[in-house]
BADREN-209902 format. One record per residue: residue number from 1; x, y, z of N, C-alpha, C, CB in turn; residue in three letters. Coordinates in steps of 0.1 Angstrom, whole numbers, always signed. Glycine has a CB too. Layout:
NUM|X|Y|Z|X|Y|Z|X|Y|Z|X|Y|Z|ala
...
This chain:
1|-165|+89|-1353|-160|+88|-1340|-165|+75|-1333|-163|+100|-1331|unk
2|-181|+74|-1337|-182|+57|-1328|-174|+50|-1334|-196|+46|-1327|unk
3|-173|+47|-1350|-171|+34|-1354|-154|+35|-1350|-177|+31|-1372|unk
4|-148|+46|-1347|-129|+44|-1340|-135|+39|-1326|-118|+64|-1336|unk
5|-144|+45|-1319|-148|+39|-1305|-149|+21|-1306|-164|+46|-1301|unk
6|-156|+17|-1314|-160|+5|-1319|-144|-1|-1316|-166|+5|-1335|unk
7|-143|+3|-1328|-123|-10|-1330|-115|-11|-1319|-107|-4|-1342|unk
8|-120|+2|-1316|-108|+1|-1301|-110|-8|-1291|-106|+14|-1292|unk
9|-130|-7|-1289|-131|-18|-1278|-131|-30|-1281|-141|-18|-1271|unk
10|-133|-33|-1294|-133|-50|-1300|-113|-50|-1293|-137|-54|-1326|unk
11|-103|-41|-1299|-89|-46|-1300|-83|-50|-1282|-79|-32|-1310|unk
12|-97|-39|-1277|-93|-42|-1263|-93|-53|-1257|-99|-37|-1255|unk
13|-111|-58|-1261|-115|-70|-1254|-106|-83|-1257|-129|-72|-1258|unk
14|-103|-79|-1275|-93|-92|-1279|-80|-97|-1268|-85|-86|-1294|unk
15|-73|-85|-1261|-63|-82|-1259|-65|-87|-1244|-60|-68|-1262|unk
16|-76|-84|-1241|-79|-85|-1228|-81|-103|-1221|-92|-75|-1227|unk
17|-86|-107|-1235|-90|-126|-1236|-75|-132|-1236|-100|-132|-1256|unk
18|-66|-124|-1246|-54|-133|-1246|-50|-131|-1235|-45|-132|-1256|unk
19|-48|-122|-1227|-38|-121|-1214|-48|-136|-1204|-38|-99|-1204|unk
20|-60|-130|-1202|-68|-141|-1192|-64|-156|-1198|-86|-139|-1192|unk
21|-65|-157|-1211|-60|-173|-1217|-47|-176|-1214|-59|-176|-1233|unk
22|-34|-167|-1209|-22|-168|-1209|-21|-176|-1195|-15|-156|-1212|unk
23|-25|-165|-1185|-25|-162|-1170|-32|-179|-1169|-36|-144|-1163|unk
24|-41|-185|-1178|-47|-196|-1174|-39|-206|-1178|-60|-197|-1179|unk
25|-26|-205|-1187|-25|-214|-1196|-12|-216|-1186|-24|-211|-1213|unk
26|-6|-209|-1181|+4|-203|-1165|-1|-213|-1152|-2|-183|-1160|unk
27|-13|-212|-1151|-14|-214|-1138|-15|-230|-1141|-27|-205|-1129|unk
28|-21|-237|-1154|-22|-249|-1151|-9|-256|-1154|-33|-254|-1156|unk
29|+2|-248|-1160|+13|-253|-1161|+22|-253|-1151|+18|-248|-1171|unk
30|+21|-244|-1137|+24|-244|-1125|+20|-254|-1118|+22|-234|-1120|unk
31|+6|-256|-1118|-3|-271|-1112|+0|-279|-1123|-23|-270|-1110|unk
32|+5|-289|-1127|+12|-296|-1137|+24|-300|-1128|+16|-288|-1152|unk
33|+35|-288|-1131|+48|-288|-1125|+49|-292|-1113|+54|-278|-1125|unk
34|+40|-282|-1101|+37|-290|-1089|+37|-304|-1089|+27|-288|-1085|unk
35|+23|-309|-1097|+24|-326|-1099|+32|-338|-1098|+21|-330|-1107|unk
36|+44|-332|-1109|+53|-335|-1110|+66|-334|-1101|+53|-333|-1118|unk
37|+66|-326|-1089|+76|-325|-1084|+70|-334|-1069|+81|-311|-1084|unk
38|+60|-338|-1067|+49|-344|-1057|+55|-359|-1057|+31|-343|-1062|unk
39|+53|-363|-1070|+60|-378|-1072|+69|-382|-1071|+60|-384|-1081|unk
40|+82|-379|-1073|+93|-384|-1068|+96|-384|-1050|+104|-375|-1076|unk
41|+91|-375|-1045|+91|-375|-1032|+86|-381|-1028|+89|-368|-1026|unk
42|+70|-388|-1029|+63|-396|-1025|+65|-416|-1028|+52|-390|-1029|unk
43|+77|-413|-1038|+84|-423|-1044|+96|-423|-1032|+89|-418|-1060|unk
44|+100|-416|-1032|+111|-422|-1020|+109|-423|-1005|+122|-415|-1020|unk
45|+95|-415|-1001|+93|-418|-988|+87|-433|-987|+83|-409|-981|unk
46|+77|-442|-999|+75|-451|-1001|+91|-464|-998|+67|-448|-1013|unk
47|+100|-455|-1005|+113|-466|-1003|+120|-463|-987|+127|-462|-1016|unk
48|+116|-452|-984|+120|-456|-966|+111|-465|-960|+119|-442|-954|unk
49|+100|-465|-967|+94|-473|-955|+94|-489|-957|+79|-468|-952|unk
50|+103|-490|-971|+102|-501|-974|+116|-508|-975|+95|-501|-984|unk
51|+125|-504|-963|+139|-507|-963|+143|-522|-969|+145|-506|-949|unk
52|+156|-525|-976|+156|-536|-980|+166|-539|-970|+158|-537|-993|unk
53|+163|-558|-967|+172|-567|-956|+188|-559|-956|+173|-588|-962|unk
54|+196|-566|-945|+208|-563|-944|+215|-576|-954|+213|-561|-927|unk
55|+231|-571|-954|+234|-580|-960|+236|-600|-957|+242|-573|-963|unk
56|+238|-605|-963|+242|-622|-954|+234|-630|-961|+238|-624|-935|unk
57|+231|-638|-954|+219|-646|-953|+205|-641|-954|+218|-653|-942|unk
58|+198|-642|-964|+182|-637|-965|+176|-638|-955|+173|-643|-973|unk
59|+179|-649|-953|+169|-663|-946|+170|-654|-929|+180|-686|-948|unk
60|+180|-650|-922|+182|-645|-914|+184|-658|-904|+174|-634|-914|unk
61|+187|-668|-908|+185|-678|-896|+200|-686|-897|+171|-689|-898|unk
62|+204|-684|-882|+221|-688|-878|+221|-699|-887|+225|-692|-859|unk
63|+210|-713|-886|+216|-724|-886|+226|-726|-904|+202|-734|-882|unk
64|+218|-718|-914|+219|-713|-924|+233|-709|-924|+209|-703|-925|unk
65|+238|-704|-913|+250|-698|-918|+263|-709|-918|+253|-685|-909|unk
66|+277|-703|-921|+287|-713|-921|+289|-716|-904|+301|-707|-929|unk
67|+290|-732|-905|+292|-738|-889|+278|-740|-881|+300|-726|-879|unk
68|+266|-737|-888|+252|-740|-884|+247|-753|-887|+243|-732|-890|unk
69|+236|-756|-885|+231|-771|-883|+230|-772|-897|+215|-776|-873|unk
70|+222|-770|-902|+220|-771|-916|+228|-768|-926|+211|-766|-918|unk
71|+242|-757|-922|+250|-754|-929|+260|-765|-932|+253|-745|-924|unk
72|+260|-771|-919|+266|-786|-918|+266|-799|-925|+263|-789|-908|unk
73|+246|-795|-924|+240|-812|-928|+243|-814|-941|+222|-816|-926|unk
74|+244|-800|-950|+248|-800|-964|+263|-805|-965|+245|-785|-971|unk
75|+271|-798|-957|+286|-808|-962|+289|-818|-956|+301|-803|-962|unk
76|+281|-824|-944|+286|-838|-943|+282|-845|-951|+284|-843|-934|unk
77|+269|-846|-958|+256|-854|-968|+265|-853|-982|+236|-842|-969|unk
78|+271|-841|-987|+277|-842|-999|+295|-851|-996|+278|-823|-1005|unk
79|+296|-849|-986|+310|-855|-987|+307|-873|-985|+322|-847|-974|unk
80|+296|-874|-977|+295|-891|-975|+289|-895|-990|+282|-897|-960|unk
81|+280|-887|-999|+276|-889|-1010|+289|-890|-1022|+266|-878|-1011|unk
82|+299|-885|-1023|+312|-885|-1028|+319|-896|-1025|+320|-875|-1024|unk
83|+318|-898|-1017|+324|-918|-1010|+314|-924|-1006|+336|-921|-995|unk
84|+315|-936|-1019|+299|-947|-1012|+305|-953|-1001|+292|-963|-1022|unk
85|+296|-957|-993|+294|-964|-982|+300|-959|-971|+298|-976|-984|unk
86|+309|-944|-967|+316|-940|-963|+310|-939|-949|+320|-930|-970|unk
87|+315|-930|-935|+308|-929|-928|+316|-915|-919|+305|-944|-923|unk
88|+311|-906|-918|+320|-891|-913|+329|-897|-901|+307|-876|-906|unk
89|+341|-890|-900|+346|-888|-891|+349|-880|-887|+351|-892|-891|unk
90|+354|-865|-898|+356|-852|-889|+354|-844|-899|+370|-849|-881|unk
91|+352|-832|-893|+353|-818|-900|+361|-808|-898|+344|-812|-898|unk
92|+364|-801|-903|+378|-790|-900|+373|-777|-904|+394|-794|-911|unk
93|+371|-763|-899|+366|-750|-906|+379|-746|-913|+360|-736|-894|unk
94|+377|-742|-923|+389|-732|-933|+378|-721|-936|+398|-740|-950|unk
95|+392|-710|-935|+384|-699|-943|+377|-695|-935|+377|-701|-955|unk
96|+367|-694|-925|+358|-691|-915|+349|-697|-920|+355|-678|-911|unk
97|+346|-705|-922|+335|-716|-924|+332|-721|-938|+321|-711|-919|unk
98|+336|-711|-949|+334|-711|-963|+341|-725|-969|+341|-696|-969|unk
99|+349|-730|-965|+353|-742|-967|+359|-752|-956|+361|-741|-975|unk
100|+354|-767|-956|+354|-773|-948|+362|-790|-954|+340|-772|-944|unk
101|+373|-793|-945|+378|-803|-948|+375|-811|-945|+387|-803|-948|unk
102|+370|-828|-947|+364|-837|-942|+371|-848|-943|+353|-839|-947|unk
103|+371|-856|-931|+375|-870|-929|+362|-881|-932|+381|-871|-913|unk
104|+371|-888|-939|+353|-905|-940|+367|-914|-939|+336|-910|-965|unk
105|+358|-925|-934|+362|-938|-934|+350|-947|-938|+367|-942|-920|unk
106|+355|-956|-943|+348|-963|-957|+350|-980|-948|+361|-959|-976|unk
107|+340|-989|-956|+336|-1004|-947|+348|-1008|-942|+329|-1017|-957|unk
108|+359|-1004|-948|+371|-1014|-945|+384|-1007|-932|+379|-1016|-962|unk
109|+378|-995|-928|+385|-987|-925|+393|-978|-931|+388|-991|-919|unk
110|+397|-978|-946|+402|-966|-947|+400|-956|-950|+407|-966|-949|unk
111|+408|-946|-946|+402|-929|-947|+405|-924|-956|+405|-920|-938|unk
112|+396|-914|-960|+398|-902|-972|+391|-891|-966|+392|-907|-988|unk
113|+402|-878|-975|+400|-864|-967|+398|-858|-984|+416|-856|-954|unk
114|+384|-849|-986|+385|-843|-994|+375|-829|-987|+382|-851|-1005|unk
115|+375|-816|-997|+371|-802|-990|+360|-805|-994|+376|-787|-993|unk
116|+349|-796|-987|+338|-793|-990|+333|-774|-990|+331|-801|-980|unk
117|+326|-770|-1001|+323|-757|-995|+314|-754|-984|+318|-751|-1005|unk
118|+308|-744|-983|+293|-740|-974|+283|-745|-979|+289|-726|-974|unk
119|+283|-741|-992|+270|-746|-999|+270|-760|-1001|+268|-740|-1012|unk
120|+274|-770|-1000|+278|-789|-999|+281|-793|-1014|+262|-801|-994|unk
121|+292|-781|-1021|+301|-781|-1033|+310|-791|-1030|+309|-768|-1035|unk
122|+313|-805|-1034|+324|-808|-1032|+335|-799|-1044|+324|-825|-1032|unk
123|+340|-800|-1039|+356|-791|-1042|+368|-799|-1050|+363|-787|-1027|unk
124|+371|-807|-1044|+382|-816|-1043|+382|-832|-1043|+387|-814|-1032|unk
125|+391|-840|-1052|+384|-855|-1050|+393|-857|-1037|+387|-867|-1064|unk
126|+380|-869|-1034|+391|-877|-1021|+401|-878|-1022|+391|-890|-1018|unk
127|+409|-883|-1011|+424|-886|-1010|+424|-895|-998|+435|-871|-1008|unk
128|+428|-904|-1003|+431|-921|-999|+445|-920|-984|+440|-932|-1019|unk
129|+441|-917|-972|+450|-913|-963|+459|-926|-962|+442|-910|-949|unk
130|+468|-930|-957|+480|-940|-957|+483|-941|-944|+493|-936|-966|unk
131|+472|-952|-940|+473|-959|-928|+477|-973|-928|+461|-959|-922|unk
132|+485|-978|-916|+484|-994|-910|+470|-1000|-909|+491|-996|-895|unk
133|+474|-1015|-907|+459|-1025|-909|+457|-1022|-889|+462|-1052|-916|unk
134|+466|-1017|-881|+461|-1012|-871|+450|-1003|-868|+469|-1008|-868|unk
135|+450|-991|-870|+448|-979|-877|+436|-983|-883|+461|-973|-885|unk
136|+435|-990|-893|+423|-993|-898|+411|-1001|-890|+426|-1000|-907|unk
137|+416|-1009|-881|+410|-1020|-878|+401|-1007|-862|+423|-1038|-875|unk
138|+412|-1000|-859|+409|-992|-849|+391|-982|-855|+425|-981|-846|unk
139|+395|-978|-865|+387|-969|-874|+376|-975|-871|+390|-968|-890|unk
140|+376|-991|-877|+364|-1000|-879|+354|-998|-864|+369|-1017|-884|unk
141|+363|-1001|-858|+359|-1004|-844|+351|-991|-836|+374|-1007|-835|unk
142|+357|-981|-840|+353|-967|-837|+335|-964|-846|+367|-956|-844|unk
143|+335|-968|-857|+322|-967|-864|+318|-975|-862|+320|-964|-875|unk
144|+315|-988|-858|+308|-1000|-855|+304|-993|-839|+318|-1018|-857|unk
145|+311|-993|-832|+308|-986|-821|+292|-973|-816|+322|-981|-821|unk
146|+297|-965|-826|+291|-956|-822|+277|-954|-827|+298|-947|-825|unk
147|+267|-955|-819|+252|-952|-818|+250|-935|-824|+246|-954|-801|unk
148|+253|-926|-817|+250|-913|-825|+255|-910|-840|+254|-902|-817|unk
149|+247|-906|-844|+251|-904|-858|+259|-890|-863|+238|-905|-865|unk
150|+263|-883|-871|+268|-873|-873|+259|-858|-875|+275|-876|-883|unk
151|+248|-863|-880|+238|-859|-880|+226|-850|-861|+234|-872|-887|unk
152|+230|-862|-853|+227|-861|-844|+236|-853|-839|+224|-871|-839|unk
153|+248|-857|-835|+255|-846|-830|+257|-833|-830|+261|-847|-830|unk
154|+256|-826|-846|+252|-817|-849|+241|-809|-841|+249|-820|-858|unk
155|+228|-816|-842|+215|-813|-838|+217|-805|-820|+206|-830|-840|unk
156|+228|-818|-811|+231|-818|-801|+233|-803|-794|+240|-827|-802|unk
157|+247|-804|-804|+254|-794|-805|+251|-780|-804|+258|-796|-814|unk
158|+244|-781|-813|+234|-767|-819|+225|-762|-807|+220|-771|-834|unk
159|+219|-771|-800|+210|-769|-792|+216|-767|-779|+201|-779|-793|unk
160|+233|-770|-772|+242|-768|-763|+244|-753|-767|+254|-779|-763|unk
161|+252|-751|-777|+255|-736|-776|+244|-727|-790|+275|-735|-780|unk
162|+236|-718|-779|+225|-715|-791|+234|-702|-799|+205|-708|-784|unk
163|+227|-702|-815|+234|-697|-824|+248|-702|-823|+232|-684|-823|unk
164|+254|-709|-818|+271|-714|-819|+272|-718|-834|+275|-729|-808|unk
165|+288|-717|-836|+293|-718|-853|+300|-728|-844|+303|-705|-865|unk
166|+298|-738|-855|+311|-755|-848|+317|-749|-861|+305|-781|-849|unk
167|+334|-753|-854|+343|-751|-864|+350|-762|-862|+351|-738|-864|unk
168|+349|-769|-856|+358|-785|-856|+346|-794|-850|+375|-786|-842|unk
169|+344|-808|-854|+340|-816|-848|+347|-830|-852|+326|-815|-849|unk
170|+353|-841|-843|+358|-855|-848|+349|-868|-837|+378|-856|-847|unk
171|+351|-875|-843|+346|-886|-837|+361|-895|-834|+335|-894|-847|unk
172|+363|-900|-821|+370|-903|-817|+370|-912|-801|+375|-894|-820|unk
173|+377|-919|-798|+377|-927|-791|+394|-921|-779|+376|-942|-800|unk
174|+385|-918|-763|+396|-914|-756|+399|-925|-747|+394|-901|-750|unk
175|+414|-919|-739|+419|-928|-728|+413|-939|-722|+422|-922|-720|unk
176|+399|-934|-717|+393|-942|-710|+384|-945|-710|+392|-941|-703|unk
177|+384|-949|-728|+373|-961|-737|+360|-951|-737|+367|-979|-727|unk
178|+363|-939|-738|+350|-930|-739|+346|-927|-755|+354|-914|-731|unk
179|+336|-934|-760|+338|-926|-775|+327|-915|-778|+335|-937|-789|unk
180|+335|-905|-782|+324|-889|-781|+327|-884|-797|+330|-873|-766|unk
181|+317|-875|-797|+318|-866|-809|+323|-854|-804|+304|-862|-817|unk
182|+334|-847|-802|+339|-838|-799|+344|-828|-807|+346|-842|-793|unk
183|+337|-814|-799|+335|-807|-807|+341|-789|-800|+319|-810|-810|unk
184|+344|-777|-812|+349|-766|-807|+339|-761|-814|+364|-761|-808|unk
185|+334|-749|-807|+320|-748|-808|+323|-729|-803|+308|-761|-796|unk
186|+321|-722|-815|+319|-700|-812|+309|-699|-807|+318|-688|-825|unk
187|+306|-692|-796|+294|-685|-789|+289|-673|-801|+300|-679|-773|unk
188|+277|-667|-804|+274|-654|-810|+282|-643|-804|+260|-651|-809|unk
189|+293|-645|-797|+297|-634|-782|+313|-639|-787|+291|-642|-759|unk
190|+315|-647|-795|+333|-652|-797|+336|-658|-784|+344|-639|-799|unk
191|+325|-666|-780|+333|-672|-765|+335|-682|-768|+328|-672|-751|unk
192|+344|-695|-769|+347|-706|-775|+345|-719|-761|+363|-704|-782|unk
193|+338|-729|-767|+330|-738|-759|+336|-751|-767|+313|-736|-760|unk
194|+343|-757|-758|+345|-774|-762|+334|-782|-755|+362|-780|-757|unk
195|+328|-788|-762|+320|-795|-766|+320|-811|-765|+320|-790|-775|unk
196|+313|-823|-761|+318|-832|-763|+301|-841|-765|+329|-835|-751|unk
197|+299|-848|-770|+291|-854|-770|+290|-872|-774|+286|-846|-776|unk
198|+286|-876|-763|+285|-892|-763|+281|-899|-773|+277|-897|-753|unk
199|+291|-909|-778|+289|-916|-791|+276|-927|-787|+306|-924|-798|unk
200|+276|-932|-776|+268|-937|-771|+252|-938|-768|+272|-935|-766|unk
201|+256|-930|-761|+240|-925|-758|+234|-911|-760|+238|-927|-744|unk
202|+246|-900|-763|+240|-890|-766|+239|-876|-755|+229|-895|-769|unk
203|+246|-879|-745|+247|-874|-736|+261|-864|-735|+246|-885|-727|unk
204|+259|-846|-732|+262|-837|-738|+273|-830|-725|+248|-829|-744|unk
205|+283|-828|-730|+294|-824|-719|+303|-814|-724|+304|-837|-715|unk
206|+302|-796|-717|+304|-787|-723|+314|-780|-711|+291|-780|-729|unk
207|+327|-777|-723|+336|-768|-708|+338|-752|-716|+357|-777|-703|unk
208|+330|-743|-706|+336|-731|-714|+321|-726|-715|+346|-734|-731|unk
């Protein structure tokens, strides 16, 4: 009778170890699983707080965009670089700024119009406009004339209507011997500002 007493308690205790090894083998597989369900969540509260920019421009800066100073200085610089010796005369927006048609006139006066992109892609070869030795000689007179540069006006420009997109600017000579860089100029508001600026001296004349 002990030694039946005996087996039984060894088969007990045996019995009794595996359940406690189970119940242990349980709980750390629950604290495991937990672990693992901890990380993904703490993975994506990390991505809220780390929102990524909107779309556009990285950079987030108007001038950057199409019709901005700098957006500008790149296609006037590539289109006068496309015709040596050339010298800007106008710009035209297509497309909402994504492409830009350019006028140069060259030492002799005559003109060529080729596109430019946003990025200062030329696009398109020149094209040799078909003017009179009038017309030319007028041209000459117009760029020998003018003290501000294309460059400047821009600058002008930018600083008259803040954040403004120029979608037209020409150099040109009016009625009453005035020569300006004249310009149509979008408010951040869509309010449209003509623009004029003295080939001269630099001096800035805005209606609108």
């Amino acid at each position: 009778m002990n030694g039946g007493k005996r087996i039984k308690a060894i088969i007990g205790a045996i019995f009794a170890g595996s359940a406690l090894l189970a119940a242990s083998a349980c709980g750390s597989a629950d604290t495991q699983s937990s672990a693992v369900k901890v990380a993904p969540a703490e993975g994506a509260i990390a991505a809220l707080r780390s929102p990524s920019g909107p779309p556009g421009d990285p950079s987030g800066d108007p001038s950057q965009s199409p019709g901005g100073m700098e957006s500008l200085g790149k296609v006037g610089t590539a289109a006068m670089d496309a015709v040596e010796d050339s010298t800007l005369l106008s710009l035209q927006s297509e497309n909402e700024g994504k492409l830009w048609e350019v006028q140069l006139a060259g030492p002799d006066g005559t003109e060529q119009v080729l596109e430019v992109d946003a990025s200062g892609k030329v696009v398109s070869e020149p094209r040799v406009k078909d003017t009179g030795k009038e017309e030319k000689a007028r041209v000459m007179a117009i760029v020998k004339d003018a003290e501000i540069t294309f460059e400047d006006a821009v600058e002008k420009l930018s600083s008259s209507v803040k954040h403004g997109k120029i979608i037209h600017l020409s150099l040109d000579r009016y009625g009453d011997n005035l020569l300006v860089w004249d310009a149509d100029v979008v408010g951040p508001d869509g309010t449209w500002h003509g623009v004029k600026v003295d080939a001269k001296d630099g001096t800035v004349t805005k209606n609108g």
